[in-house]
N, C-alpha and C positions, 0 to 999 in steps of 0.2 A: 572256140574254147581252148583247144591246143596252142594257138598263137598266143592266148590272154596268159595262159601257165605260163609260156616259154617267157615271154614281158617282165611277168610277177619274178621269176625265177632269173633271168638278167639282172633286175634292179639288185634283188636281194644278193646277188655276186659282187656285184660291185661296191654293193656299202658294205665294207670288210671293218669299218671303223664307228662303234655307234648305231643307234638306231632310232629310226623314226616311227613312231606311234598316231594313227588320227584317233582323236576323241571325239564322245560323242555329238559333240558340237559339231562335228565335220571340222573343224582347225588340227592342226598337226602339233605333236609334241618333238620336239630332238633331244634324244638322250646320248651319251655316254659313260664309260669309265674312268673315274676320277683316278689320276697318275700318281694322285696326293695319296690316296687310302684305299682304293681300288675298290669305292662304292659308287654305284648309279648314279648320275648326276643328272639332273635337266638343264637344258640353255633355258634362262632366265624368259617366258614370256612364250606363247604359242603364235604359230602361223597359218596364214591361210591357204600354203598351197605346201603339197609334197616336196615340190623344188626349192623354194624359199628354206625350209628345215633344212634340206641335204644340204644348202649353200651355208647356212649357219654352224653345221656339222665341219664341216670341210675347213671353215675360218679358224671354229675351236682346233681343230685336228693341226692346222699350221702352227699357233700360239701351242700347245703342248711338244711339237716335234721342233721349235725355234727354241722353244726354254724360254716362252712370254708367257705361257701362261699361267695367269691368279686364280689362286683359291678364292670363290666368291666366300665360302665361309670366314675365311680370314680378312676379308673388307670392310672396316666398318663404317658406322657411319657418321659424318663431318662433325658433329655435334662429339661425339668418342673420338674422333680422331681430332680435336682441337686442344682435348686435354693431355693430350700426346704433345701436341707442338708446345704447346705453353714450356711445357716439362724442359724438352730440349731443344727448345730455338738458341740459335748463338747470332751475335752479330758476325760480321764480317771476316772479322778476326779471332773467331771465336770465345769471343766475352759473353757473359749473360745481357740478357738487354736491360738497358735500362729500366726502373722503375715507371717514370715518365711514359716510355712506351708502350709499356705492359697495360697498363690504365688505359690509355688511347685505344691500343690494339681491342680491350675487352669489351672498348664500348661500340666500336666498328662489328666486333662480331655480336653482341647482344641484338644489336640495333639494324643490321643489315644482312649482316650472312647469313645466320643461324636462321633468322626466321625463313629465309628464302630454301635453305639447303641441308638445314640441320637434320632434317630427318631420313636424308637420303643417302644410300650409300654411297661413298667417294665413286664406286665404278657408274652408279646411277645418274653421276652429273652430267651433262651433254655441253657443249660447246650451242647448238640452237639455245639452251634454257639460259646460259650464263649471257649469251648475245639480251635478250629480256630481260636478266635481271639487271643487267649494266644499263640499258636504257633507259630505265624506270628509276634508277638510285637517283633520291633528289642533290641538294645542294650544289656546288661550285664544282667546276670543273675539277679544279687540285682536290677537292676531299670523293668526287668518283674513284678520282685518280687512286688516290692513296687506300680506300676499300678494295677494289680490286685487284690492287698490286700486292695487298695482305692475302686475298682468296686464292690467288698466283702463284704467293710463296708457298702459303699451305699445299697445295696440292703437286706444286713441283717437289718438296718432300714427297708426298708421298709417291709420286714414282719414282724418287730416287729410293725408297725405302721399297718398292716393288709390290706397289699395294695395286696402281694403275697405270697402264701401258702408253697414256699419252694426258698429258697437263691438258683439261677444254678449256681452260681459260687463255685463247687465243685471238682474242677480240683484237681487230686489228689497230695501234694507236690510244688503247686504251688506258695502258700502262708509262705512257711518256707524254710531256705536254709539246704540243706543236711549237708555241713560241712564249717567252716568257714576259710579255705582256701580258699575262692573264690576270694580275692585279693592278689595276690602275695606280700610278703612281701620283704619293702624296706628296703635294709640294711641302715646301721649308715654312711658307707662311700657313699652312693648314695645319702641319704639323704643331707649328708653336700657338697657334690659336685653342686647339683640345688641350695643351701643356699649361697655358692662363689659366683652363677654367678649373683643373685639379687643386683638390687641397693640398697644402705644402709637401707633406713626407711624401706623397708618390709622384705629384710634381716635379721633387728633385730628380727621382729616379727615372723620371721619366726625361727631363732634359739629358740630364749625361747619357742616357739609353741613345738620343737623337745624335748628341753632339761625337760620343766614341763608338757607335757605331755594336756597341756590345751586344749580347742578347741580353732578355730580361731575368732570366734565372743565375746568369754568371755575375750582374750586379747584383741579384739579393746574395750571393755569397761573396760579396766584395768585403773584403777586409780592411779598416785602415791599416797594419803592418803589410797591406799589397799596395800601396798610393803613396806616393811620392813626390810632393805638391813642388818639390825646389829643382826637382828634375823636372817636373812637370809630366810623369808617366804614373800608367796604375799596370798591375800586372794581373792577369786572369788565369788565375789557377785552378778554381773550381766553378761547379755551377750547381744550383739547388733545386734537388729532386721535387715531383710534385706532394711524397712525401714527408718532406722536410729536412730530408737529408743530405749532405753537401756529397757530389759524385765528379768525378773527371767530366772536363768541358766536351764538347762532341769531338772536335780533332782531339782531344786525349791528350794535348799538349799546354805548355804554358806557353803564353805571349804577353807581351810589352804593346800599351795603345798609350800614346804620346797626346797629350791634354793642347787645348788651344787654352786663350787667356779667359775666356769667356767659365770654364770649366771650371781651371784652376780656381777662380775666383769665388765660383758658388762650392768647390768642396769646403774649402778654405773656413766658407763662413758658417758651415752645419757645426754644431754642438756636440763635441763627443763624448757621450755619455758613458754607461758602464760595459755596456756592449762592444764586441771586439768589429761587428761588420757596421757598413758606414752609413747601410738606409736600415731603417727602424721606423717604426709607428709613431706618433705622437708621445703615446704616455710611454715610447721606449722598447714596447714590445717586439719581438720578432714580426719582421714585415715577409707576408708571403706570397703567392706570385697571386692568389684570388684577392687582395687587397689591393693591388696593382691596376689587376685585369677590372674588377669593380668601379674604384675612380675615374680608368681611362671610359669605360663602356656611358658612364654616367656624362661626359665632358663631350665627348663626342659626340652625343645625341644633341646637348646644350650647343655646339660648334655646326649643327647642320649636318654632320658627317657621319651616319651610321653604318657607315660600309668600313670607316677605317681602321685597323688591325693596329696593336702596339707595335706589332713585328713590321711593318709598312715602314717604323721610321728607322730600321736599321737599312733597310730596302734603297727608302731614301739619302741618306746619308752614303754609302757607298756608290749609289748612282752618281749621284754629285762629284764625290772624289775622282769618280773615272770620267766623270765630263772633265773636271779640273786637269785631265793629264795625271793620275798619281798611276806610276806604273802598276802593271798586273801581280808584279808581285809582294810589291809594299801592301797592295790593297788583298791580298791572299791570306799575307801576315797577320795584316792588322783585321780582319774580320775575322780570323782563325780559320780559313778553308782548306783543307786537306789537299784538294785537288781544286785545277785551275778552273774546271768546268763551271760553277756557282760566281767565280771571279767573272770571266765570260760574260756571262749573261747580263751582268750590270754594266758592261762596256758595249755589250748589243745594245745594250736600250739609251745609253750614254749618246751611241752613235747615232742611235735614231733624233735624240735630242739635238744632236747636230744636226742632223739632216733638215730637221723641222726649224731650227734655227735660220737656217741657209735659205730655204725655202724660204721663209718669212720676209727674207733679206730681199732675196730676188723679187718678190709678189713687190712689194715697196718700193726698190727700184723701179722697176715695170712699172710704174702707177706714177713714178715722179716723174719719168720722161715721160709717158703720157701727158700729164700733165704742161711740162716744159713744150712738148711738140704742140698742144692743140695753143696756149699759149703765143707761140712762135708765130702759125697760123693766124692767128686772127690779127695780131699787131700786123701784119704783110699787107692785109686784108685792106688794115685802116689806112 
């Protein structure tokens, strides 16, 4: 009996910080003093042994004497704290984001996060739960990619904003793509075979899109005073929001893309109407990027090809260049890349088309002296 006091009366000395409660479940409670307001706090969730509490007591106890630790009351949760990020997300450089992106962003989180996380408090995410949900996200590799690496940002604010002590979203490889073959590349004659079966006005758009290389929103806000048919250059100075409204291209910069004759030829022959930009609708309208997207999705299906992207033939076209030898950085230029990294990758795959080239060469070779040797062989013979 005297030994069980002395026991009871040890423990209770040594937990100077906090205290532990069993209910009557027989599970343990672990309480403290909140440093925040100096009210009673419970560690979130009971345990099933006395030691398990004390070990949770002791965690909390280091996060308050480090100056880590969060007010759970102050956490909220992902669904609240999204309308936080919206508010103050900036790019890189601190601009607001696009328009373009804010769309895309909302329907990645209508459609993927929220329903998985929205109701949980930021500290309540786990690194196991986000391993599951990243597993489970359907579609393409690049759009896993790119949900996750939005769930990533989010919550990397918030521990810079000191909501939570460690980002869980540290899935290993999830947020970069291994190699950039991950979209099969469109040949030149597949390309122009979806480009046949379009009706004329997004046809057009869609040649020049292949032959300079542009994206497709910097040609709906292509201006005829940006085209310069005798120099044979067009210049990119804006590109159009999925709003309608003309914004700075992605590099934020203007550039000069130098026409081939092919080009030159079909600007030349469009009909300039009252409109100051150079692709338009038929009866003249403002042409906008779901008119585009429309015709191609519709030609492409008629072409056999329902994998292929309008974005694929800017893809293709710079491959090409850098198989042609056009230095890294004419081709940085003229795609408008900020950084060489995106130039790169088109000269990886460039290379690979070498390789496979070479390859081909050698199997060919290899097969004609074959040939030549057995050949040689049998005339000895006769």
């Amino acid at each position: 009996m005297t030994t069980e006091l002395v026991a009871k009366g040890t423990r209770r000395a040594r937990r100077k910080w906090g205290n532990v409660k069993q209910l009557p479940s027989g599970r343990f409670l672990a309480r403290y003093t909140s440093p925040e307001d100096g009210t009673l706090r419970a560690i979130k969730g009971t345990f099933a042994t006395r030691t398990e509490a004390e070990s949770a007591l002791n965690r909390t106890r280091v996060e308050v004497e480090d100056g880590a630790w969060v007010d759970p009351k102050r956490v909220p949760t992902l669904a609240a704290y999204v309308e936080h990020f919206n508010l103050v997300r900036r790019t890189r450089d601190g601009a607001p984001v696009k328009p373009s992106t804010r769309v895309l962003s909302d329907g990645q989180f209508r459609n993927y996060i929220l329903p998985a996380f929205g109701h949980l408090r930021l500290d309540a995410i786990t690194l196991p739960a986000v391993k599951r949900w990243h597993a489970q996200l359907p579609h393409s590799p690049s759009h896993s990619r790119a949900v996750y690496s939005l769930l990533h940002t989010v919550l990397a604010m918030a521990v810079e904003e000191e909501l939570i002590r460690k980002n869980p979203c540290r899935v290993r490889g999830a947020g970069s793509a291994n190699t950039y073959e991950e979209r099969p590349l469109l040949s030149l004659s597949q390309a122009e075979s979806i480009i046949a079966l379009m009706p004329a006005p997004e046809r057009a758009i869609a040649d020049v899109a292949l032959h300079t290389q542009a994206r497709r929103g910097e040609l709906l806000a292509l201006r005829w005073s940006n085209v310069d048919l005798e120099a044979g250059t067009l210049f990119i100075r804006r590109t159009l929001a999925a709003n309608g409204s003309e914004v700075p291209t992605k590099s934020k910069r203007t550039r000069t893309i130098t026409l081939d004759d092919e080009t030159i030829e079909l600007l030349g022959s469009m009909r300039r109407g009252e409109s100051a930009r150079v692709f338009v609708r038929a009866d003249g309208s403002e042409m906008r990027e779901w008119h585009v997207a429309r015709a191609w999705a519709r030609a492409r299906e008629e072409a056999g090809l329902p994998g292929a992207w309008f974005h694929d033939m800017r893809h293709t076209g710079l491959t090409v260049l850098s198989y042609e030898g056009l230095p890294i950085k004419e081709l940085m230029a003229r795609a408008g890349h900020s950084t060489s990294v995106a130039s790169l990758n088109y000269q990886h795959r460039a290379e690979s088309m070498k390789r496979s080239a070479s390859d081909a060469f050698a199997r060919a070779l290899s097969k004609d002296r074959s040939t030549r040797a057995l050949r040689t062989e049998r005339a000895a013979r006769t």
